[in-house]
MARBA-3410 file (N, C-alpha, C, O; in Angstrom, 1 decimal):
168
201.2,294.3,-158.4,199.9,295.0,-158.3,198.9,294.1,-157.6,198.7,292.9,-157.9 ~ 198.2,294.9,-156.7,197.3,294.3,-156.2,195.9,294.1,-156.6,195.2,295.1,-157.0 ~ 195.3,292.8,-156.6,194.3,291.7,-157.8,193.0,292.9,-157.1,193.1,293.1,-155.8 ~ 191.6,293.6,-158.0,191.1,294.1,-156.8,190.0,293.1,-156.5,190.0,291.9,-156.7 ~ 189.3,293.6,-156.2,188.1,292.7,-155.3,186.8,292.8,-155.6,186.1,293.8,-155.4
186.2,291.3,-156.5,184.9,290.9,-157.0,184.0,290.4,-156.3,183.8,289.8,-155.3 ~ 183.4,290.7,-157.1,181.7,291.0,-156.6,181.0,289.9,-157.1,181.3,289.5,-158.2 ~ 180.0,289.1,-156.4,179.3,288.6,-157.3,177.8,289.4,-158.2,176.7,289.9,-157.9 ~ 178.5,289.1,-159.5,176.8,290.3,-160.2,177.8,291.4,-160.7,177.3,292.5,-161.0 ~ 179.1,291.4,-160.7,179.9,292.6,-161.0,180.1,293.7,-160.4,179.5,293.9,-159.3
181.3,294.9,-161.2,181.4,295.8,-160.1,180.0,296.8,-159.4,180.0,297.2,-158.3 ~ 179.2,297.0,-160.0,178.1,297.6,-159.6,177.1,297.2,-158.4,176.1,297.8,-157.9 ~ 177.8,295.8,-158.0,177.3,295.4,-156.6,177.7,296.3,-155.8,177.1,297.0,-155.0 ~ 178.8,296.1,-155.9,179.6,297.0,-154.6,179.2,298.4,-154.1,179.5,298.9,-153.0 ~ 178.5,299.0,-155.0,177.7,299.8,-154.8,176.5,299.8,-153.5,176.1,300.9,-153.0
176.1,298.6,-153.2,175.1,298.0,-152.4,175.3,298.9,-151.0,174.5,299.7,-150.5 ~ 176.5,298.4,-150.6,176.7,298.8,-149.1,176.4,300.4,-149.0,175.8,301.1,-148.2 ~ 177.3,300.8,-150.1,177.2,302.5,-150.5,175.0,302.9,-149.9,174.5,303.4,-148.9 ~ 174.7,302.5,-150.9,173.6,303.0,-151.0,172.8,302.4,-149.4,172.3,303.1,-148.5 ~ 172.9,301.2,-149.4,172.4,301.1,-147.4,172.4,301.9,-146.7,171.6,302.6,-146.2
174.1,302.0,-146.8,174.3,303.2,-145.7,173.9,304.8,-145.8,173.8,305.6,-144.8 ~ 173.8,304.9,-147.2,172.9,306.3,-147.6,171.3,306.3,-147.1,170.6,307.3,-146.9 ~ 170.9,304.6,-146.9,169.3,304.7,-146.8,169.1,304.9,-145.3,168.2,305.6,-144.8 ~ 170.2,304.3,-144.7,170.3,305.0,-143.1,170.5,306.3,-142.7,170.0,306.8,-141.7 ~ 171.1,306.6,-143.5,171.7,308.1,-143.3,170.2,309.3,-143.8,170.0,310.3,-143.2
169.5,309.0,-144.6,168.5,309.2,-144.8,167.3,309.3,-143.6,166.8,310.2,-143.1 ~ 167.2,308.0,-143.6,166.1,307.2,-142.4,166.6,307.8,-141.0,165.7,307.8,-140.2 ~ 167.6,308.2,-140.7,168.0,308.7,-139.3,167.8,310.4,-139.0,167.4,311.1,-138.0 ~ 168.4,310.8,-140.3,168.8,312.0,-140.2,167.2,312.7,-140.5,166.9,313.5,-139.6 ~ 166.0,312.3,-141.8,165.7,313.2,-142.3,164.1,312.5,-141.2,163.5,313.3,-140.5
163.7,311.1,-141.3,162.7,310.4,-141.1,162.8,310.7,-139.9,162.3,311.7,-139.5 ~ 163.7,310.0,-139.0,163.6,310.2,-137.5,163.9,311.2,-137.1,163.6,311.3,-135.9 ~ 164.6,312.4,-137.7,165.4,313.1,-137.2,165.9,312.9,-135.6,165.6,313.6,-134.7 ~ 166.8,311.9,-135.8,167.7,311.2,-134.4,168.8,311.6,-135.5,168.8,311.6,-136.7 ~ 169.8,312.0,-134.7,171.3,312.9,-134.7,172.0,311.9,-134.1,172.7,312.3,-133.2
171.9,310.2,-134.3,172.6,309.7,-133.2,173.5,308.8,-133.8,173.0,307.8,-134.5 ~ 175.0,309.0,-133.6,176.2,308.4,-134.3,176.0,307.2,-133.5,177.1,307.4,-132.9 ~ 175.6,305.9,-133.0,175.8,305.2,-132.4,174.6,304.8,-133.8,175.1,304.5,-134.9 ~ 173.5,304.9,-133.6,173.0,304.5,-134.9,173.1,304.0,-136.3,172.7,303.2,-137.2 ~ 174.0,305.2,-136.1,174.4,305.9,-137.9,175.6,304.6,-138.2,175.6,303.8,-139.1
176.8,304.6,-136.7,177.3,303.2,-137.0,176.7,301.9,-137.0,177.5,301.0,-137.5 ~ 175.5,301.5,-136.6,175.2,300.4,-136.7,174.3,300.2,-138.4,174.0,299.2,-139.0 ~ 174.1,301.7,-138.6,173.4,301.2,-140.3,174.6,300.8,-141.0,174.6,299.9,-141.9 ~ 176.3,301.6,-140.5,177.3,301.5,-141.6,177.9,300.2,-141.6,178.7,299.9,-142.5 ~ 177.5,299.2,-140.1,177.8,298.0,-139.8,177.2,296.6,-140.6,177.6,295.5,-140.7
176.2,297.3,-141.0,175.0,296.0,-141.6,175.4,296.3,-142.9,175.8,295.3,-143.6 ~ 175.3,297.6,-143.4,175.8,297.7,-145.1,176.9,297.0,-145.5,177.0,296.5,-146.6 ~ 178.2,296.8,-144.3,179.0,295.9,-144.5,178.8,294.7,-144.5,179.1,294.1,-145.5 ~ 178.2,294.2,-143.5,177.3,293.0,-143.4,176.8,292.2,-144.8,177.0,291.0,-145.2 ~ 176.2,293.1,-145.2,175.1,292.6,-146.4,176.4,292.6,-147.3,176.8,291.5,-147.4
177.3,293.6,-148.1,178.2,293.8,-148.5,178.7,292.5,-148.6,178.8,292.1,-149.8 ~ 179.2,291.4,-147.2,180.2,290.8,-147.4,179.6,289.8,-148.3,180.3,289.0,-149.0 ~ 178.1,289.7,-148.1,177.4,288.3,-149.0,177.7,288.1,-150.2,177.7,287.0,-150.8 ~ 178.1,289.8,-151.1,178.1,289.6,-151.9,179.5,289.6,-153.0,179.6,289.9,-154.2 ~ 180.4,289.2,-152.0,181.6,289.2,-152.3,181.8,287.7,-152.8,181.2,286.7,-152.4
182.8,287.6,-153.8,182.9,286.6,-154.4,184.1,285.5,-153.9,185.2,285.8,-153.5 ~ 183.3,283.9,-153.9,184.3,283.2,-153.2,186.0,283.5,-153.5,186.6,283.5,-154.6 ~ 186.5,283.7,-152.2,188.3,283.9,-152.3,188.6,285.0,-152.3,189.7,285.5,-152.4 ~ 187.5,285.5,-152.1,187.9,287.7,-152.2,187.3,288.0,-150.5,187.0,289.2,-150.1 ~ 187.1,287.1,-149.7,186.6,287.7,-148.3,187.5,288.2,-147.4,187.3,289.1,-146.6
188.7,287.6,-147.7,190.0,288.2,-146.5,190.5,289.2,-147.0,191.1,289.9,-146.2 ~ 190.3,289.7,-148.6,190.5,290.7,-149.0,189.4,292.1,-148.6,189.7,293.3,-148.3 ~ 188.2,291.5,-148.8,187.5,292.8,-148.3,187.6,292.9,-146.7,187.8,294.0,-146.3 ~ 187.6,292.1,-145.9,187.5,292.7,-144.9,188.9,293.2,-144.1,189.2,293.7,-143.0 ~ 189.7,292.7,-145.2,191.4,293.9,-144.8,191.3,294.8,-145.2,192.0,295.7,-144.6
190.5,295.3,-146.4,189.9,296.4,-147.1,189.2,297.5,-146.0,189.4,298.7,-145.8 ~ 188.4,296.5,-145.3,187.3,297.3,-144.2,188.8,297.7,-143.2,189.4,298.8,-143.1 ~ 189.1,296.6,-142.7,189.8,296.8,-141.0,190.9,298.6,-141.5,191.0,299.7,-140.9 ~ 191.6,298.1,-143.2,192.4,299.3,-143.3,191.6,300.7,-143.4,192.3,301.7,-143.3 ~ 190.5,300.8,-143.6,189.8,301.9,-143.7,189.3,302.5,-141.9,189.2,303.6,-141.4
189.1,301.5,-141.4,189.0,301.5,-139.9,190.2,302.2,-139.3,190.1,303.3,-138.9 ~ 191.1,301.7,-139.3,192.7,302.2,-139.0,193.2,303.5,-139.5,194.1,304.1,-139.0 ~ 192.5,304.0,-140.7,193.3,305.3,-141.0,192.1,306.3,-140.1,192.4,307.4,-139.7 ~ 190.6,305.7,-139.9,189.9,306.4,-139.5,189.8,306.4,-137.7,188.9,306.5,-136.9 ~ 191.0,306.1,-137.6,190.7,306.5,-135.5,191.0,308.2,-135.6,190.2,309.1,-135.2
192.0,308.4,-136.2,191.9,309.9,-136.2,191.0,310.8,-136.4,190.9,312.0,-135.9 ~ 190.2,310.2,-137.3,189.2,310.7,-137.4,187.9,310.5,-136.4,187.1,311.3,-136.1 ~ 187.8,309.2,-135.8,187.0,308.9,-134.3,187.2,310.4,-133.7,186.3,311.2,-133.6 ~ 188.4,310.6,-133.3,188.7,311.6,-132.2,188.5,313.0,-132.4,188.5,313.8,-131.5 ~ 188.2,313.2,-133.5,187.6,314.8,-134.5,186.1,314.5,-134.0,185.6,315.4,-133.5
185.5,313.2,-134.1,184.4,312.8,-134.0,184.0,312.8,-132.8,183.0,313.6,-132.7 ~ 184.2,312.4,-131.9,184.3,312.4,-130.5,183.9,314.4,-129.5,183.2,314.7,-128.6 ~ 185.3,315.3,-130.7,184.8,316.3,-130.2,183.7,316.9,-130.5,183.0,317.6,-129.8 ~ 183.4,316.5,-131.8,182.4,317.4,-133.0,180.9,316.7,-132.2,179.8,317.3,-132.3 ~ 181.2,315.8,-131.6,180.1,315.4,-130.7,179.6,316.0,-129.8,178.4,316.3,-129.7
180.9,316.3,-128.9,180.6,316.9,-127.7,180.2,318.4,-128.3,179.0,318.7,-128.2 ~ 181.1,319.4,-128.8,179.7,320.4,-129.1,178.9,320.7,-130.3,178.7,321.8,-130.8 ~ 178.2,319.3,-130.9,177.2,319.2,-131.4,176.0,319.4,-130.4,174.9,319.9,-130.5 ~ 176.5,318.9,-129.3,175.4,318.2,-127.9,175.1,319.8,-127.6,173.9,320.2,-127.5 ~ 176.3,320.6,-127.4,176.6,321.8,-127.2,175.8,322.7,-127.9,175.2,323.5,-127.2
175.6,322.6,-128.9,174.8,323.3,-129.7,173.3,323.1,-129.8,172.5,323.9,-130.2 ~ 173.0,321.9,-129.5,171.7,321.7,-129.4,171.5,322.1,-127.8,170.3,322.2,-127.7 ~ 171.8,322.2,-127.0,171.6,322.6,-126.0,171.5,324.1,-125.3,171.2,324.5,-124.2 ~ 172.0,324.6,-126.3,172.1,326.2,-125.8,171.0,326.7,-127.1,170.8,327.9,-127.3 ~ 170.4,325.8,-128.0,169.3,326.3,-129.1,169.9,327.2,-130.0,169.1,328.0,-130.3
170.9,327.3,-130.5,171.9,328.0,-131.5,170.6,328.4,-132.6,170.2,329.5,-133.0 ~ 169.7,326.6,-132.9,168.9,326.7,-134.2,167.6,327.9,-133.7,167.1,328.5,-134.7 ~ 167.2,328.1,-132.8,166.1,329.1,-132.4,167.2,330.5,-132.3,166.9,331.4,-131.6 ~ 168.0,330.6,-132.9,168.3,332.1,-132.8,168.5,332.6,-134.3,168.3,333.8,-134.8 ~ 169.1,331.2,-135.1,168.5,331.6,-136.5,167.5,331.7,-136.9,167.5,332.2,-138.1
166.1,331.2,-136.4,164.9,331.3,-136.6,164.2,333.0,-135.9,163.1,333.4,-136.3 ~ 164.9,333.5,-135.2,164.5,334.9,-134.7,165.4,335.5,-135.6,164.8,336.6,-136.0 ~ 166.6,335.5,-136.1,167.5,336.3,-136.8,167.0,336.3,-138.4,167.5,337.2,-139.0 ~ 166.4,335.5,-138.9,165.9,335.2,-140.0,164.6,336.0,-140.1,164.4,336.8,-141.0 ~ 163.6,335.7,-138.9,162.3,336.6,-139.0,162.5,337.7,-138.8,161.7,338.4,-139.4
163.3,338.4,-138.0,163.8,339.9,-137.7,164.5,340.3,-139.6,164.4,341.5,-139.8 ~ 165.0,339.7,-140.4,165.8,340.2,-141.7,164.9,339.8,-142.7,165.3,339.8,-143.9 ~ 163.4,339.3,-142.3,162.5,339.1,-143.1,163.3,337.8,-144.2,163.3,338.0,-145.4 ~ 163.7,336.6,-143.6,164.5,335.8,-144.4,163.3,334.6,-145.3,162.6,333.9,-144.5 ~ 163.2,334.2,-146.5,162.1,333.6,-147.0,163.1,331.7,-146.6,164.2,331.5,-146.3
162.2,330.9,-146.9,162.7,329.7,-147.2,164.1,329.3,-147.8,165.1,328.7,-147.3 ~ 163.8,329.8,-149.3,164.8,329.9,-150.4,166.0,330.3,-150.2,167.1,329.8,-150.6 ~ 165.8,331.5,-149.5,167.0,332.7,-149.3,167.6,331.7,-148.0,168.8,331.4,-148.4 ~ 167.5,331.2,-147.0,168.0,330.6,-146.0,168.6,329.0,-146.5,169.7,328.6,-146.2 ~ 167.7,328.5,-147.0,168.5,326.9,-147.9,170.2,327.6,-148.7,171.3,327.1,-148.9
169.8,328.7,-148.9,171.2,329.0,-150.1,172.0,329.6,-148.7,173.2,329.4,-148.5 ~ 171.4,329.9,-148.0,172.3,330.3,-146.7,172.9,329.4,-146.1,174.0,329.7,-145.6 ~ 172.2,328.2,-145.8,172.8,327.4,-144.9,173.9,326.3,-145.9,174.9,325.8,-145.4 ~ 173.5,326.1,-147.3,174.7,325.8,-147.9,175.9,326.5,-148.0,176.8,325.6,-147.9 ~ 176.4,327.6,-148.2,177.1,328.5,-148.4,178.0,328.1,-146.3,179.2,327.9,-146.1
177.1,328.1,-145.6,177.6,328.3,-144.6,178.1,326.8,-143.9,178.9,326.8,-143.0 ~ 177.6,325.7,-144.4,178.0,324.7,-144.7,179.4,324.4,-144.9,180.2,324.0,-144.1 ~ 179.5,325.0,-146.7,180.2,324.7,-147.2,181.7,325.0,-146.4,182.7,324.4,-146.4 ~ 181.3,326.4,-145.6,182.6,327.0,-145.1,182.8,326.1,-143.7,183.9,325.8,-143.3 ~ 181.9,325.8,-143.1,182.5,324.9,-141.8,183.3,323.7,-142.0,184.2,323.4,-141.3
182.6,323.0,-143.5,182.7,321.6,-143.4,184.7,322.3,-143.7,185.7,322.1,-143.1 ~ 184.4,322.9,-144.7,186.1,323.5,-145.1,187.1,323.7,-144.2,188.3,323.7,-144.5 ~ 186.5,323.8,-142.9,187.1,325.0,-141.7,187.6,323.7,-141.1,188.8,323.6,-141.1 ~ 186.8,322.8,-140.7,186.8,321.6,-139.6,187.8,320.3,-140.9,188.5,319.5,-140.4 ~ 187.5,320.3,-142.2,188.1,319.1,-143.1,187.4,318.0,-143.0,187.6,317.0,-143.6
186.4,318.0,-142.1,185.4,316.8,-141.9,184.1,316.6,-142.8,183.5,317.6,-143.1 ~ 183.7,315.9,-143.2,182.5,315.9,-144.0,181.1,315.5,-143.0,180.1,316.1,-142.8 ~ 181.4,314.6,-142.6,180.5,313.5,-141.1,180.5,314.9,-140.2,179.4,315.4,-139.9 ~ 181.6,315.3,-139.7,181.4,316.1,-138.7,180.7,317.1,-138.8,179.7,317.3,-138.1 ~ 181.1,317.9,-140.0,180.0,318.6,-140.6,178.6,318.2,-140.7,177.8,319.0,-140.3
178.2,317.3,-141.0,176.9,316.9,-140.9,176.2,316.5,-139.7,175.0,316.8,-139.5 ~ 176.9,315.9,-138.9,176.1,316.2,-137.4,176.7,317.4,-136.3,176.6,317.4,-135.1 ~ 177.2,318.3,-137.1,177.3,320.0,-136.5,175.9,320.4,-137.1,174.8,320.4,-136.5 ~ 176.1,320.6,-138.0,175.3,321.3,-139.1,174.0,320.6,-138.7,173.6,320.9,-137.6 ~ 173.5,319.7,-139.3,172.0,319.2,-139.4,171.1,319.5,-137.9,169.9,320.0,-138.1
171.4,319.4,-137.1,170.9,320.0,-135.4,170.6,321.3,-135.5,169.6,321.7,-134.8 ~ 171.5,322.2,-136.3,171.4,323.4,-136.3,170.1,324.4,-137.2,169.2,325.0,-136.8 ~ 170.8,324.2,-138.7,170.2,324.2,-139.6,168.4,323.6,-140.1,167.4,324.2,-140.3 ~ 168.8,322.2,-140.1,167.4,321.5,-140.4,166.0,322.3,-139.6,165.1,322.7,-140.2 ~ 166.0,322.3,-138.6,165.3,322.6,-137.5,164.2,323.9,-138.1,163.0,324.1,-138.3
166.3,325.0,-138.0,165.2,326.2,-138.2,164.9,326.6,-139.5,164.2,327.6,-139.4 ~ 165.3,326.1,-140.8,165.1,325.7,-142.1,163.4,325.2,-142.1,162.6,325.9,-142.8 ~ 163.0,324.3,-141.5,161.6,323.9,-141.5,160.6,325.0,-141.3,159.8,325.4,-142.1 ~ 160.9,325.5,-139.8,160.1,326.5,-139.3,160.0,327.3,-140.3,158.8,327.3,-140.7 ~ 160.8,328.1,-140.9,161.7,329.4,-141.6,160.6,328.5,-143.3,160.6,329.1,-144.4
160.0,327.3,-143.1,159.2,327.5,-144.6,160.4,326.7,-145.4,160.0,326.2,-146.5 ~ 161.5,326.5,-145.0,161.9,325.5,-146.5,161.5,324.3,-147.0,160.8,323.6,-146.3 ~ 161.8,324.0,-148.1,161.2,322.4,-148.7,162.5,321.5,-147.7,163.8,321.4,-147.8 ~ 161.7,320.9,-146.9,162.6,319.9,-146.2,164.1,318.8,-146.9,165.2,318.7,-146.4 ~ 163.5,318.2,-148.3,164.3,317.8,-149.5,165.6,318.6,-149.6,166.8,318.2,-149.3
165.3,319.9,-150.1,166.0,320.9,-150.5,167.0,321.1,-149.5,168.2,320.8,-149.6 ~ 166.4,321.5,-148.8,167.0,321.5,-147.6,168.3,320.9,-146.6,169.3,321.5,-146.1 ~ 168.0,319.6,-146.4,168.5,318.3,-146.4,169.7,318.4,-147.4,170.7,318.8,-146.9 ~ 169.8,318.1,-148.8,170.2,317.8,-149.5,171.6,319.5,-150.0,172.7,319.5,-150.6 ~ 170.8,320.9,-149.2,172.3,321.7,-149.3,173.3,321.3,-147.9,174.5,321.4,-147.6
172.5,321.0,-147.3,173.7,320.4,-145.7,174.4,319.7,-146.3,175.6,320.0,-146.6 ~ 173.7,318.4,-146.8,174.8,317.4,-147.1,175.6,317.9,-147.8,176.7,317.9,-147.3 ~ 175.6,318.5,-149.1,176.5,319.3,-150.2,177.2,319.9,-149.6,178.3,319.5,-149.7 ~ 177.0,320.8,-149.1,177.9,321.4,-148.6,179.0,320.7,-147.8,180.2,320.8,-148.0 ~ 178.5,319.8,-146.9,179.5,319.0,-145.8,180.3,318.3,-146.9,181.4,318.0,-146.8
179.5,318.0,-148.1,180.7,316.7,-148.5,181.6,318.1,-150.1,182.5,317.9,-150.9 ~ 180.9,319.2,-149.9,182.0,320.4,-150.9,182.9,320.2,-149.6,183.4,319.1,-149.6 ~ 183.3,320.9,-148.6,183.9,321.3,-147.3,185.3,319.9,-147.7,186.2,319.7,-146.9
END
């Protein structure tokens, strides 16, 4: 059996990198609203970073075989990524989010009623595609935008994308 891998401060350190990379994912997505995976990997690079400080002497070649194997199962997933990119780009470009904002005011759609909408609709792409990430930079370009205009609580908001992408 394989010994697993300590922390200094215990297992609840480890948690650390987790939450960085949620504070980026945050800070990019909701603060800047920048949709930019080149970013998003450099927050997930530093959380590792900081991460490795707090690994405990003799456990380093373990975490970062830990990291490289998590890297390796995810090229496949790069290349899901790669597309979900290109028509993410796609979608912000032809304004998909300005036609739910005219389709919403034409069906008299409130805030509320649209947050439960775009979860629901969420939940079935992230389902459709098996991606949770990809889902969220499909979705968030789309949704967020016209979610604001359309009156929702930004928070709210935010928070059924993610759900959904990570139900999906």
């Amino acid at each position: 059996m394989e010994q697993k891998l300590k922390f200094r401060g215990g297992w609840g350190i480890a948690f650390i990198p987790v939450a960085i990379f949620l504070f980026f994912c945050v800070l990019y997505f909701i603060v800047f609203k920048a949709f930019e995976m080149y970013a998003l990997a450099m927050g997930g690079f530093v959380a590792l970073m900081i991460g490795a400080i707090f690994v405990q002497k003799g456990n380093y070649e373990r975490y970062w075989h830990s990291v490289y194997e998590g890297v390796r199962e995810a090229v496949p997933i790069a290349v899901l990524l790669f597309i979900i990119g290109m028509f993410s780009e796609l979608i912000k470009a032809t304004n998909i989010s300005g036609g739910f904002v005219w389709i919403a005011r034409l069906l008299d759609v409130d805030g509320g009623f649209f947050t439960a909408f775009t979860f629901l609709a969420v939940c079935i792409i992230a389902t459709a595609t098996g991606s949770s990430i990809g889902s969220l930079f499909t979705c968030f370009p789309i949704f967020y935008p016209a979610g604001v205009l359309l009156g929702c609580d930004p928070a709210f908001l935010a928070g059924a994308i993610v759900s959904g992408a990570i139900f999906g």
